[in-house]
C-alpha positions in Angstrom: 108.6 95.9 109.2 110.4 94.0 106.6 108.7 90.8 104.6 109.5 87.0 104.9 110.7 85.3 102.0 109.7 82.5 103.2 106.1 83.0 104.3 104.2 79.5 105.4 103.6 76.6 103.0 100.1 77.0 101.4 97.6 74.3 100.6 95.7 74.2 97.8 91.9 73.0 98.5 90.3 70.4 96.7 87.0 72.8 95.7 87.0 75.0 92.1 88.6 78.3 92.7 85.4 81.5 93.2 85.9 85.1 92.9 84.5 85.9 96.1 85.7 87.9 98.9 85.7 87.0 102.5 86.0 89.0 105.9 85.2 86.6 108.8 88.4 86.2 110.5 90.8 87.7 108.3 91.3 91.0 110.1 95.1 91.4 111.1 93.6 93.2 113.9 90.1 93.6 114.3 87.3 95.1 111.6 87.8 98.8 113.5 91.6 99.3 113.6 92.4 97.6 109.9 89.4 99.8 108.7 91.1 103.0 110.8 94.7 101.9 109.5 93.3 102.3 106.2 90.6 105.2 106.2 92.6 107.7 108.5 96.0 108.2 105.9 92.5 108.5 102.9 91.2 111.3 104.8 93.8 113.2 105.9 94.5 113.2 102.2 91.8 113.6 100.7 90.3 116.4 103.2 93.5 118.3 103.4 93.6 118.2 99.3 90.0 119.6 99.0 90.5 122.2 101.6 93.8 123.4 99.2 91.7 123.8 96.4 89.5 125.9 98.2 92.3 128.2 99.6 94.1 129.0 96.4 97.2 131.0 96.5 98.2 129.5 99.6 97.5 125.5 99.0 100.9 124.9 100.0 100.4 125.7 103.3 98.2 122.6 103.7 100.5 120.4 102.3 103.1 121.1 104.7 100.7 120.7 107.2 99.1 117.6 106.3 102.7 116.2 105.4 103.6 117.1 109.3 101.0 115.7 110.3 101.6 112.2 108.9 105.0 112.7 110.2 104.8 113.8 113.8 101.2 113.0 114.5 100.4 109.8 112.8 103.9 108.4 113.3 106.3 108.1 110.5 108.5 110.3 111.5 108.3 109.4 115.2 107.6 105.9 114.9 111.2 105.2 115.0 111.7 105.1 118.5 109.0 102.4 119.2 111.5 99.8 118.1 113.9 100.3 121.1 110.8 100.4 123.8 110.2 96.9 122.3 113.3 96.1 122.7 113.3 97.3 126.6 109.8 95.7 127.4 110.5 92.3 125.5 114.1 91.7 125.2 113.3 88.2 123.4 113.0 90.4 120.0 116.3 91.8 120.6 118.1 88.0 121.3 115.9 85.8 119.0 119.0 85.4 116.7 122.5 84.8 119.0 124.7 88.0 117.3 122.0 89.7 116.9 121.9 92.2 119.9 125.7 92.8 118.8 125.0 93.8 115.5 122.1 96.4 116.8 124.5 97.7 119.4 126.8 98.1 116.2 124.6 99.0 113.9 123.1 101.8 116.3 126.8 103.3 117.0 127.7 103.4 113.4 124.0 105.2 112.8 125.0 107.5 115.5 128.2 108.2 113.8 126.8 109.0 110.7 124.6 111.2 112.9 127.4 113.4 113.7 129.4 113.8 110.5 125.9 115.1 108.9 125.7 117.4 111.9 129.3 118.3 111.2 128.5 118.4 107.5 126.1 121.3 108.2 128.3 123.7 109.0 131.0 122.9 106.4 128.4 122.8 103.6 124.7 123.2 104.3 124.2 122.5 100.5 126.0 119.4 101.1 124.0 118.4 104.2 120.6 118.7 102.4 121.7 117.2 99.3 123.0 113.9 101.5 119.7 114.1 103.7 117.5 114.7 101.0 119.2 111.6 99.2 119.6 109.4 101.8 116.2 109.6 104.0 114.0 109.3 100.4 115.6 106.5 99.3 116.0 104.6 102.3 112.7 106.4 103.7 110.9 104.7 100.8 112.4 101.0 100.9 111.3 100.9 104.6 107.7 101.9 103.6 107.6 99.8 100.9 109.1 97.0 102.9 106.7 97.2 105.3 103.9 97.4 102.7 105.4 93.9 101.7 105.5 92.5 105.1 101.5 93.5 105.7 101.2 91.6 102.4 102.9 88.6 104.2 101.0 88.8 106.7 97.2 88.9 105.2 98.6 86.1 103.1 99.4 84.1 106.5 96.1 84.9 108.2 94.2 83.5 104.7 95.8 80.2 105.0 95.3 79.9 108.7 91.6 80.5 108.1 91.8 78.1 105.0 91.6 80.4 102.2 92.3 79.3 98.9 96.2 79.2 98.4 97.3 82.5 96.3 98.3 81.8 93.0 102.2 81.8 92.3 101.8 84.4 90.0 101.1 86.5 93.1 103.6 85.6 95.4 106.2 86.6 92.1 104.5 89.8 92.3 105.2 89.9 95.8 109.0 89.3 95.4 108.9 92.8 92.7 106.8 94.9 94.7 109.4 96.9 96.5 112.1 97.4 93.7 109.9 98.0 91.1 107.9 100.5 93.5 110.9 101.7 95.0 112.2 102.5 91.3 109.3 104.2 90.0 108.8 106.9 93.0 112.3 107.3 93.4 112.3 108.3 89.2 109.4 110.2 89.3 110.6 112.3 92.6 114.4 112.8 91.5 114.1 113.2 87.7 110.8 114.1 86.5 109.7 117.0 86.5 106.7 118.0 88.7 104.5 120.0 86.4 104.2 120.8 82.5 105.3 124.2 82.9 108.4 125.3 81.1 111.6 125.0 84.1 109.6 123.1 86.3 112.1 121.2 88.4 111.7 117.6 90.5 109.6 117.5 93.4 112.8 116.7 95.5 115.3 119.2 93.8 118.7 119.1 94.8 120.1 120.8 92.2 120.5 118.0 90.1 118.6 119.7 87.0 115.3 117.8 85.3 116.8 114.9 83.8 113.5 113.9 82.3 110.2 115.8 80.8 107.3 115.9 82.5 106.2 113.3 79.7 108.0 110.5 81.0 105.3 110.4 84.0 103.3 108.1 81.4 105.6 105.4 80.8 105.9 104.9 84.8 102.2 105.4 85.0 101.9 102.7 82.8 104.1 100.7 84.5 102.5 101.0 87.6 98.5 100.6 86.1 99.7 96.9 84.7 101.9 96.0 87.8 98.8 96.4 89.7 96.1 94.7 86.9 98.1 92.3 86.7 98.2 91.6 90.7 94.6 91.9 91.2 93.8 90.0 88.5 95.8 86.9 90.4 94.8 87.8 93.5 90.9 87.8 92.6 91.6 84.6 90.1 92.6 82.7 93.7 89.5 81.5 94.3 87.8 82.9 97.9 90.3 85.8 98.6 90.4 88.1 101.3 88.7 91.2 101.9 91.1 92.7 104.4 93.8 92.0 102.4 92.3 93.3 99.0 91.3 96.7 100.5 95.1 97.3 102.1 96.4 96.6 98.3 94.1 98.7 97.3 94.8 101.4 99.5 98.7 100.4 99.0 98.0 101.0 95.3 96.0 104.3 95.6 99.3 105.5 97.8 102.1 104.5 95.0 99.9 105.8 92.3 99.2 108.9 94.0 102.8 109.5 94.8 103.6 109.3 90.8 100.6 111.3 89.7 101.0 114.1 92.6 104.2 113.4 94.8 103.2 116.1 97.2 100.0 114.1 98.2 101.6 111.0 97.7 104.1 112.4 100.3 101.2 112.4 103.1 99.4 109.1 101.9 102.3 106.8 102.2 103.5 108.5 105.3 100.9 108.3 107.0 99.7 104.7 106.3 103.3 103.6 107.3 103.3 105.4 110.8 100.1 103.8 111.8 101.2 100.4 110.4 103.9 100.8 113.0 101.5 101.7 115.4 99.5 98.9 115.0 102.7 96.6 115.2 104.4 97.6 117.7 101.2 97.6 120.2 100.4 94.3 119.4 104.4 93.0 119.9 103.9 94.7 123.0 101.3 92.7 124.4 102.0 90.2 127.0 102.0 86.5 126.0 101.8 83.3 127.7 105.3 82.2 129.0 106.4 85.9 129.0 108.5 87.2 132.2 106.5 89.0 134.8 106.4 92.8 132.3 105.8 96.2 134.3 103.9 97.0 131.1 99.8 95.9 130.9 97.9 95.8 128.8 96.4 99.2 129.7 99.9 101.2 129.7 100.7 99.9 126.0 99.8 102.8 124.4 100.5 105.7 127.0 104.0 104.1 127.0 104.2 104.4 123.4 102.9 107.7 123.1 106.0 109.0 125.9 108.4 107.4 124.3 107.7 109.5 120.7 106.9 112.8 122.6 110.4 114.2 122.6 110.1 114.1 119.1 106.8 115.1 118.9 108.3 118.4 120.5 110.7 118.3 118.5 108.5 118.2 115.5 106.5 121.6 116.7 110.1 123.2 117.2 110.6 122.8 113.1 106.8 123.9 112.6 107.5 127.1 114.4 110.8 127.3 112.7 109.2 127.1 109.6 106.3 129.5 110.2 104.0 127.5 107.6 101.2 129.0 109.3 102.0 132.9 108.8 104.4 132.8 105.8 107.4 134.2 107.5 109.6 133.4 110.5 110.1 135.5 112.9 113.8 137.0 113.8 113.8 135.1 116.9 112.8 132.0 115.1 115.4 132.7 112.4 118.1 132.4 115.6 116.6 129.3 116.8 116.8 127.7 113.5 120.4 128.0 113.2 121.3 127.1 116.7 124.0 124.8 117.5 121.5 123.0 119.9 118.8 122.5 117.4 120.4 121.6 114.7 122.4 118.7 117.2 119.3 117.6 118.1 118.0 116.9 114.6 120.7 115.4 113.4 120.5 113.3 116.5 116.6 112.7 115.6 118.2 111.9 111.9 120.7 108.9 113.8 117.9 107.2 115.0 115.9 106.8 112.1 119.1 104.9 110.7 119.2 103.3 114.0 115.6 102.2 113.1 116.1 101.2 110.1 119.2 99.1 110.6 117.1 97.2 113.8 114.3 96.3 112.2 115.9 94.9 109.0 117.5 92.6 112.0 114.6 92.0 113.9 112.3 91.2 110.4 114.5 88.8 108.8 111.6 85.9 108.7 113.4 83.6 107.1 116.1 82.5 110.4 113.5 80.0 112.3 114.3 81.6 115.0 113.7 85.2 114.2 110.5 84.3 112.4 109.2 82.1 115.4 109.6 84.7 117.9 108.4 87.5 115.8 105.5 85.6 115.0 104.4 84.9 118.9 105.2 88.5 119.8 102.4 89.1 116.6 99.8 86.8 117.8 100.4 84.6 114.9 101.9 81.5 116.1 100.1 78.2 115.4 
């Protein structure tokens, strides 16, 4: 989901600005899922990094798995395909602008296209292919997420003033416009030229080849960068007068995850993930609901989410292919798995997985562009949102 620049006009009250924080009513969702959106990617996390302390020589292991996990399990990697089952159940997303389902049709071939020559890229030069892949998927990986981060803001901001919560301050909403490429620059920085650790020849957490353009030392300037960007932003958020304590706790958590990501990218690297896949999650079922005026759907209410999960299983499967590949649980891989892993079939079918997460990408920086009327008027009724 992608952020509205042009988010609903806000009225000031007439009482004295309090720092106070309310809940009442300001859920996106309800108190249990924005509470599970937000405590589920902290777990994972958190348990996954205490139970690699306690194993040592082999930590890495629960990385991988914990980063898989927020990938195939908890969506981001898999989420991608709930954006065309919205588009089959409600095709008023898809046509809410008049060129619009042309330019996703479009959009969707070219990302398909770009699908292949990666798949033909492989074979010509698999440094090549995982340089491009590694390049391409982080940085646009990372706008996405941060994007959507954004949009979440948006849309806390929106509930506040339909409950009439004091107006945010405009120092916030300047924030706002920053967030993603000033967050966008400082993950991308630390992950591509910093290296990861202190140790002498430590290399980039994403290392493709590229050397260690900057010490390990230069992690404090963007540290620093980050700590004010977010002072600063709490500061004006709490300075609003009654502000809201949904939408405080998912900056919170959205600051834990950036920070986290600089500090230790290979946790940061289940945090983000995993909040983003859920986020989706939570969208998507709710855009999925029925509405009043809505064509007769062959999806209720009760099919929402056994739809959803079928629609992401072939990934899913997908997903446990790789894990077996990779053997992350014994160490090795197996001779038989060796042959899977460079088989023709496989590697078409991730590169085809690879297409639609462009696909994705391209569609929903359509289908989020708030600031058409009509885009943001539909969107906004398919969200529960509309006055």
């Amino acid at each position: 989901m992608t952020s509205s620049s042009s988010t609903a006009a806000f009225t000031p009250p007439s009482t004295a600005p309090t720092s106070t924080l309310s809940f009442q009513g300001l859920w996106l969702f309800s108190a249990r899922r924005d509470g599970l959106l937000l405590l589920v990617p902290l777990a994972l996390t958190g348990l996954a990094w205490m139970l690699s302390l306690l194993m040592g020589p082999v930590s890495g292991t629960v990385n991988r798995m914990a980063i898989w996990t927020a990938q195939y399990i908890l969506g981001n990697g898999t989420h991608v395909v709930l954006t065309f089952l919205l588009f089959a159940v409600h095709r008023d997303v898809l046509t809410a602008e008049p060129r619009q389902p042309r330019l996703v049709l479009l959009g969707s071939l070219g990302m398909l296209a770009v699908g292949g020559l990666m798949f033909s890229l492989y074979y010509v030069d698999a440094r090549g292919y995982a340089i491009v892949v590694g390049v391409l998927f982080n940085v646009f990986g990372l706008h996405h997420t941060f994007s959507q981060c954004k949009g979440f803001w948006s849309l806390h901001l929106l509930r506040g003033h339909q409950a009439g919560l004091s107006a945010p301050l405009p120092f916030e909403r300047r924030l706002q416009q920053v967030f993603v490429p000033l967050m966008l620059t400082l993950v991308l920085v630390r992950f591509f030229f910093v290296a990861e650790t202190e140790l002498p020849g430590d290399t980039p957490y994403l290392d493709i080849h590229q050397g260690t353009p900057l010490p390990h030392g230069a992690l404090a300037v963007l540290l620093a960068v980050w700590l004010g960007y977010f002072l600063l932003l709490f500061r004006a958020v709490l300075r609003s007068g009654t502000a809201s304590g949904p939408k405080v706790l998912y900056l919170f958590t959205v600051a834990l995850g950036t920070g986290l990501s600089l500090m230790a990218p290979a946790w940061g690297n289940v945090l983000l993930p995993a909040l983003h896949g859920l986020e989706y999650y939570l969208l998507t079922a709710r855009m999925l609901e029925p509405r009043e005026g809505d064509p007769p759907s062959r999806l209720g209410r009760a099919f929402i989410w056994p739809a959803m999960v079928l629609s992401m299983l072939p990934l899913v499967a997908l997903g446990v292919v790789h894990l077996v590949v990779s053997g992350p649980v014994v160490g090795t891989v197996s001779a038989a798995a060796a042959d899977l892993k460079s088989h023709m079939v496989l590697r078409g079918l991730t590169t085809l997985s690879l297409a639609v997460v462009l696909a994705h990408y391209f569609a929903d920086a359509l289908i989020y562009r708030f600031r058409i009327p009509s885009i943001r008027r539909v969107m906004l009724r398919r969200l529960g949102f509309a006055s």
